[in-house]
VMD Tcl script that draws the C-alpha trace (Angstrom):
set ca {
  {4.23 -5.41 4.71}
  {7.73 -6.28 5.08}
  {10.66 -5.14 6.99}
  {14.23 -3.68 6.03}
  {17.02 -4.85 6.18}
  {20.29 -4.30 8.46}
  {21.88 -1.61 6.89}
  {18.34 0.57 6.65}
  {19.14 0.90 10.69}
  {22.12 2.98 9.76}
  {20.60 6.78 10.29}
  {22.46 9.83 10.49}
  {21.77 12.94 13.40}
  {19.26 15.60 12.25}
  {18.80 18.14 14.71}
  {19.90 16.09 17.59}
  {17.35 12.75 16.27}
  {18.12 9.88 14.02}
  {16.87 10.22 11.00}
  {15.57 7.40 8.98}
  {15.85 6.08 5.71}
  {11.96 7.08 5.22}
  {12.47 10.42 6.91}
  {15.29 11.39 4.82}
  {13.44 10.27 1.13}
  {10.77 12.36 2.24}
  {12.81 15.35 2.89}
  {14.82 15.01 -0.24}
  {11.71 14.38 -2.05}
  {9.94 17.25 -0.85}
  {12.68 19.90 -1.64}
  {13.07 18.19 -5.53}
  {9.73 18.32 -5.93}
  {9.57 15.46 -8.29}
  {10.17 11.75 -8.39}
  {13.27 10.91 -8.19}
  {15.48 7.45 -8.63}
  {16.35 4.96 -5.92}
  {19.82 5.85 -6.78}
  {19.90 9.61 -6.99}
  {17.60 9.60 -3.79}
  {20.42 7.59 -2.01}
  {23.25 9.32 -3.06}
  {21.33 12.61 -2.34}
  {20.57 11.86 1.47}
  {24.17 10.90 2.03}
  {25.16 13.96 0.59}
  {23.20 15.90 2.70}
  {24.38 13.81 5.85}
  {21.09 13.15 6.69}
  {21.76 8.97 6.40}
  {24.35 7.23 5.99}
  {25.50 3.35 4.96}
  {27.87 0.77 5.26}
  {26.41 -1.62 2.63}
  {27.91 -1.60 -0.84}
  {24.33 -0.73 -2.70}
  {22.86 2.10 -0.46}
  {19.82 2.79 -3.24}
  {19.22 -1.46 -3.16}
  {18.14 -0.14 0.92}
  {16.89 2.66 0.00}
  {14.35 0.93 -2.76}
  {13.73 -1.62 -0.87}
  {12.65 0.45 2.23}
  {10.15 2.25 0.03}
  {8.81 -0.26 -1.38}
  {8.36 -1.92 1.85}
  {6.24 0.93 3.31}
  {4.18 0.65 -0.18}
  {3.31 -2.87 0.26}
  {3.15 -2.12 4.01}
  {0.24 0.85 4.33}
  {-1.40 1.28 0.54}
  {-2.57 4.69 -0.08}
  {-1.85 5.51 3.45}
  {1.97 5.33 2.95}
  {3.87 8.44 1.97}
  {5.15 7.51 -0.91}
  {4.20 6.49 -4.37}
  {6.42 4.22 -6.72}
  {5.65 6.32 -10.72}
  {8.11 3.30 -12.30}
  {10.90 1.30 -12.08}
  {13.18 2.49 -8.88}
  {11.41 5.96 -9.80}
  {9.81 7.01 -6.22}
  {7.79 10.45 -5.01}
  {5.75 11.28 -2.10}
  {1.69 10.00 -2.40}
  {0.59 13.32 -1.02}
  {2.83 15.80 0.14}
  {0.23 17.67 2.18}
  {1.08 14.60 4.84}
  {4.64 16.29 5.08}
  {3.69 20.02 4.57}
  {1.35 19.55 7.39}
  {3.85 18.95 9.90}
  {5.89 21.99 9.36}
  {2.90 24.01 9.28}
  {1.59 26.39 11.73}
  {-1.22 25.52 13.59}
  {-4.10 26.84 11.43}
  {-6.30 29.61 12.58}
  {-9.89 28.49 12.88}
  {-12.35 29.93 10.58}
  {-15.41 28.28 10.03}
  {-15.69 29.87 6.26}
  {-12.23 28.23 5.01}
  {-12.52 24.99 7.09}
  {-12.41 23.46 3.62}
  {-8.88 24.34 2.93}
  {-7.12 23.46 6.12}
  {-5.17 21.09 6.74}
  {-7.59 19.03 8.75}
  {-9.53 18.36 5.45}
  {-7.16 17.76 2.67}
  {-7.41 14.10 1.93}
  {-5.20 11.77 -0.52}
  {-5.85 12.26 -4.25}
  {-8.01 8.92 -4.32}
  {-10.19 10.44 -1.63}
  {-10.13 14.05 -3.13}
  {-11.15 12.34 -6.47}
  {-14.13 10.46 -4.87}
  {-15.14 13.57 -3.12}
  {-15.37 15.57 -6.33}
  {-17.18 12.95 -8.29}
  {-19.42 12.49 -5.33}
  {-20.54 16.35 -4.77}
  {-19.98 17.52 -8.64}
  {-19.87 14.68 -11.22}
  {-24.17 14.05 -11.41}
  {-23.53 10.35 -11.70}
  {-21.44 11.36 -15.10}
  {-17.77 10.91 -15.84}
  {-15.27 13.82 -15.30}
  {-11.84 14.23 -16.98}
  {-8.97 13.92 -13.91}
  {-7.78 17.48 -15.31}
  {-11.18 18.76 -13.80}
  {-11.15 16.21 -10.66}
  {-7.86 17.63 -10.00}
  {-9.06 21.64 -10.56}
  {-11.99 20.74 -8.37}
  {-10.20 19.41 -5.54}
  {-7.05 21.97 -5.64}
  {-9.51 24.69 -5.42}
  {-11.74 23.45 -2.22}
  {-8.46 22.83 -0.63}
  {-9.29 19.23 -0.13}
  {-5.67 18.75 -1.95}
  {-2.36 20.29 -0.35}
  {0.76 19.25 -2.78}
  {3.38 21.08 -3.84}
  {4.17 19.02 -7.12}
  {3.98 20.72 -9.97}
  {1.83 18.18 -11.75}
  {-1.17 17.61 -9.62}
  {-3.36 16.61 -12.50}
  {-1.19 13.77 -13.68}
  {-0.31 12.56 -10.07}
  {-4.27 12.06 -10.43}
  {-4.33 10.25 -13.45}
  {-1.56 7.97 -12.36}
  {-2.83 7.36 -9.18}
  {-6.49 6.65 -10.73}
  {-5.07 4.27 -13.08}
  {-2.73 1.88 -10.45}
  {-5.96 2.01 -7.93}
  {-8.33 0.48 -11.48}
  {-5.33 -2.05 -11.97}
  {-4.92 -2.83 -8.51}
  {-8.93 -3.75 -8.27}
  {-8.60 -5.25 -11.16}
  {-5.85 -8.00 -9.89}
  {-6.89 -8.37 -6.70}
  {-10.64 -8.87 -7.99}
  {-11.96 -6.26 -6.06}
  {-15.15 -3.96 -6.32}
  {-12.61 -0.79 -6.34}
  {-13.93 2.80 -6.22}
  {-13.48 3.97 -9.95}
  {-14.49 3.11 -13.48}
  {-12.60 4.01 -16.33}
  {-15.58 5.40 -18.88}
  {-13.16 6.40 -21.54}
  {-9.43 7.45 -21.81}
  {-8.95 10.54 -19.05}
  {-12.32 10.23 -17.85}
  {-13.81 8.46 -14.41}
  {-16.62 7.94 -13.24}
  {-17.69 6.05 -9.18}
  {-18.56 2.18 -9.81}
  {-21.23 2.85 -7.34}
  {-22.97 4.62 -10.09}
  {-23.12 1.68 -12.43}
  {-26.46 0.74 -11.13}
  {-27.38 -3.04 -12.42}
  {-24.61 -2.52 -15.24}
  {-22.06 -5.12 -15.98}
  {-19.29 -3.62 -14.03}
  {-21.66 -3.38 -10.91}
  {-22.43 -7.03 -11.28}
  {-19.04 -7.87 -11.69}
  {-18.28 -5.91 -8.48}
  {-21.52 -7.56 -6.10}
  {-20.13 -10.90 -7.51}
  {-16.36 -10.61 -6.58}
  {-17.55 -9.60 -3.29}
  {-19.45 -12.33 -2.47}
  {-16.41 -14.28 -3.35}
  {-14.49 -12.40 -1.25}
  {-16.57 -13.47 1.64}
  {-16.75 -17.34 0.43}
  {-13.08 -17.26 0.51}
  {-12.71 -15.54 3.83}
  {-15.16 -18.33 5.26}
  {-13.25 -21.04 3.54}
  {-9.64 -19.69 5.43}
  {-11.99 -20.45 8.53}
  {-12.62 -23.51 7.70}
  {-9.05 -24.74 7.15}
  {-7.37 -26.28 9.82}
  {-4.16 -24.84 11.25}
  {-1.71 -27.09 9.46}
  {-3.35 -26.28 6.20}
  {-3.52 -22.31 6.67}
  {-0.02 -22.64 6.98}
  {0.55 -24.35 4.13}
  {-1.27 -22.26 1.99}
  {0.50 -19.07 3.94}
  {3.38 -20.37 2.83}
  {1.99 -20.95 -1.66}
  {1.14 -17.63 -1.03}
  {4.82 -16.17 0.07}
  {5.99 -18.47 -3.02}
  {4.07 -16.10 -5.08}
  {4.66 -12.87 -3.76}
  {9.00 -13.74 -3.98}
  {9.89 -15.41 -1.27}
  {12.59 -18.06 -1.53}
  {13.72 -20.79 0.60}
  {10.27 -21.19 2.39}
  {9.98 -23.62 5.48}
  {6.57 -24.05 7.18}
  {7.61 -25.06 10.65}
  {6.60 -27.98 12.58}
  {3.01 -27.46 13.76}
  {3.29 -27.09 17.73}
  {6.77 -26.42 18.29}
  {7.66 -23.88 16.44}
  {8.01 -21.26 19.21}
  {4.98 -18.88 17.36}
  {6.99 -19.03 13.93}
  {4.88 -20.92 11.46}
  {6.78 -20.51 8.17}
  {10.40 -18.98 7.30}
  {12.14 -17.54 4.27}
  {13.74 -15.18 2.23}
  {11.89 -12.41 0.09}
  {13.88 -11.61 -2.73}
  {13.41 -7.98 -4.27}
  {14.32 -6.88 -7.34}
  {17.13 -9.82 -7.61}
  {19.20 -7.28 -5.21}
  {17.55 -7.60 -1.71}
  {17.72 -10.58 0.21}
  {15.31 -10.16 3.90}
  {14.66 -13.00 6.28}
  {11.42 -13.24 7.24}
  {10.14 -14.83 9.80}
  {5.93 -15.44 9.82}
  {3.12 -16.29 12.27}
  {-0.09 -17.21 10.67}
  {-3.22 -16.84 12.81}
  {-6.55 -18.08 11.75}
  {-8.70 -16.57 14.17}
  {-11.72 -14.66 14.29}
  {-10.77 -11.73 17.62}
  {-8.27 -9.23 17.05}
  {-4.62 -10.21 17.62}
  {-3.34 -8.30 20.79}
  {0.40 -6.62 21.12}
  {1.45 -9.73 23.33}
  {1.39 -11.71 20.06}
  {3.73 -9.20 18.41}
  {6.10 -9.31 21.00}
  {6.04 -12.86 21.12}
  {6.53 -12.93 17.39}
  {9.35 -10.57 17.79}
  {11.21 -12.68 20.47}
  {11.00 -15.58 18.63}
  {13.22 -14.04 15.22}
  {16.74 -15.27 14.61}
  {19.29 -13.04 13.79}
  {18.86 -10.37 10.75}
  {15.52 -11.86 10.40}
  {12.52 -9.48 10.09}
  {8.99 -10.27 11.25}
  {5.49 -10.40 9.70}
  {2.07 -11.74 11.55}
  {-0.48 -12.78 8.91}
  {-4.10 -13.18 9.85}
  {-7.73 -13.76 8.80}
  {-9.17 -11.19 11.06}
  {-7.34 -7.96 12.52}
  {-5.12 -6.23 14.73}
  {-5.82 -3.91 17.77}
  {-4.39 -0.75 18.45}
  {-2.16 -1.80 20.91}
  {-0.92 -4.82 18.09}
  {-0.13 -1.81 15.33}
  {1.46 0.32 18.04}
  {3.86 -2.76 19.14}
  {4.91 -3.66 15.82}
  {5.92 0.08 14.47}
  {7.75 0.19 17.67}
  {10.67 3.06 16.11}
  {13.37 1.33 19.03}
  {12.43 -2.34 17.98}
  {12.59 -4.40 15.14}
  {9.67 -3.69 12.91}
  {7.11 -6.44 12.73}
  {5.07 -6.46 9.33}
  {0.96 -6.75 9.90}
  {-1.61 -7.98 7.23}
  {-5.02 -8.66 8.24}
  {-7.75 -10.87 6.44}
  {-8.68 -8.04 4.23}
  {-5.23 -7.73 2.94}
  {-4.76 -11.55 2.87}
  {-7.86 -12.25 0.97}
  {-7.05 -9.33 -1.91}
  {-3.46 -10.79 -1.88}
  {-4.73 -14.66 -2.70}
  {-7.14 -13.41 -5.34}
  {-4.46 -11.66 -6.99}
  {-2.46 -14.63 -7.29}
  {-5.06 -16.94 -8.21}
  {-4.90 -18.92 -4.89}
  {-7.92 -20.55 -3.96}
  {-9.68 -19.11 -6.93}
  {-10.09 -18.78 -10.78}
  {-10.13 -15.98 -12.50}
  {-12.68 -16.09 -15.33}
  {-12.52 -14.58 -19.05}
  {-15.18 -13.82 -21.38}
  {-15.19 -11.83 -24.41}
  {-17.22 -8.79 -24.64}
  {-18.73 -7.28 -27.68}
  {-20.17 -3.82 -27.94}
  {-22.40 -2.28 -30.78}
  {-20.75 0.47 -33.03}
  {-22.45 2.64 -34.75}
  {-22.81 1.34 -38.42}
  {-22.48 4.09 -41.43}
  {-25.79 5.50 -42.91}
  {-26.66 5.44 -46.01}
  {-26.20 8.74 -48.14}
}
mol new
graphics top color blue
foreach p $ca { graphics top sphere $p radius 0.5 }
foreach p [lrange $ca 0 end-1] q [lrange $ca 1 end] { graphics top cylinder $p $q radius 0.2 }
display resetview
């Protein structure tokens, strides 16, 4: 979601190209083959020569870059964060892929190609979907399951609790952002699809944070400019950012609020937003005009109630330009409900029969 800072631009030459701070972690990642600190990743890409860095706190950029891709893609992006400053890569398959040889085509082992290996959220909703019979499975048989149709490339050496973990952040991620979410815990180790729940509570919980989902979309319509920005900007507040300015309405030369997001008490990044309540798809001309309107060392981020084109996301990851961040309605909407802007998050206690001793 957001950008990096100055120093991330400092790369170092791999095989002629500059490498990244992104492309690097991944490398260094792969070849440990296990998570790895912010620090130790930092110090180990330097090492190598594949980056290097001016700044005083190298690992500060290096978390913070990480992080920022995170925040920025979800369980698309590469890597994973397992705890505190601890990184590893999501799915390594999206790295072992590109090394690969193209695959030869054979229409009985189709399942274990590349072209249909999937991330370990997927691969779990896959399995449940084809093998669980609407009943819970244990992730240590999700995980055999998947590894052995293929529809999982890694080369950790702990699959099975990559599952778990990432099974557990997506059920506490749905359950901040009030979202339906994919899984249901049934007991400890075991998942089951939400789907599945038929009129149960959890499925009613689910059909009713939905609608609310919706009602709050439609309300973000409803506002007028002046107070989208202004709740844009509670929002930022929230999420860490410091020093927040909504801009004049009007004259603000497409820059609607500024600040400073603060990570981890270490990383300072000027950001610079545009908030569009609209209903069409914002077009790359907006991110360029978002991008020529940033002061210096600031970083840019478009937030909107609907989406972004093709052309829009292919603008803003522009690898020669300064990075523009994108979050569209969907994003915006699971972002407020975790926060508690705009709506109230309800508790009720809930009691469940146990079985009461018999009689001898």
């Amino acid at each position: 979601m957001v950008g990096w800072t100055n120093e991330a631009h400092s790369n170092g030459l791999v095989g002629g190209r500059m490498m990244n701070v992104q492309d690097a972690a991944i490398q260094i990642l792969k070849e440990a083959g296990k998570p790895l600190h912010a620090k130790e990743i930092a110090g180990r890409i330097i090492e190598a020569g594949l980056w290097s860095s001016d700044g005083k706190t190298p690992e500060a950029t290096v978390s913070a870059r990480l992080y920022s891709d995170i925040k920025k893609h979800g369980d698309l992006s590469t890597f994973v964060k397992v705890a505190p400053q601890m990184f590893f890569l999501r799915d390594v398959q999206l790295v072992a892929v590109c090394d690969a040889k193209e695959p030869e085509q054979n229409s009985e082992s189709h399942l274990a190609s590349p072209q249909g290996t999937y991330s370990f959220l997927v691969a779990a909703e896959k399995v449940l979907d084809q093998f669980g019979n609407r009943n819970s499975m244990h992730y240590r048989e999700i995980t055999d399951k998947a590894m052995s149709f293929g529809w999982l490339n890694t080369s950790g050496k702990t699959p099975e609790a990559t599952m778990n973990a990432q099974l557990v952040t997506e059920l506490k991620r749905a359950k901040a952002s009030g979202e339906p979410g994919r899984f249901v815990r049934t007991s400890p180790g075991y998942y089951s699809l939400v789907k599945w729940m038929g009129t149960g509570l959890p499925y009613q919980i689910s059909k009713h944070n939905r609608e609310i989902r919706k009602k709050l979309l439609s309300q973000l319509m409803s506002l007028s400019p002046v107070q989208f920005e202004e709740i844009v900007g509670q929002l930022l507040a929230e999420m860490g950012f410091e020093s927040i300015e909504v801009t004049k309405y009007g004259g603000d030369g497409g820059i609607d609020v500024r600040g400073s997001l603060l990570i981890s008490d270490v990383v300072r990044i000027k950001m610079a937003v545009q908030a569009k309540r609209w209903k069409g798809n914002i077009q790359s001309p907006t991110v360029q005009q978002v991008r020529g309107s940033l002061g210096v060392h600031e970083q840019g981020l478009i937030i909107t109630t609907s989406d972004f084109s093709s052309g829009a996301v292919k603008e803003a990851n522009q690898p020669d330009k300064t990075p523009v961040g994108l979050m569209n309605g969907e994003q915006l909407v699971t972002l407020l409900m975790e926060y508690n802007i705009g709506v109230r998050r309800m508790s009720h206690d809930l009691f469940e029969l146990e079985e009461l001793p018999t009689k001898i």
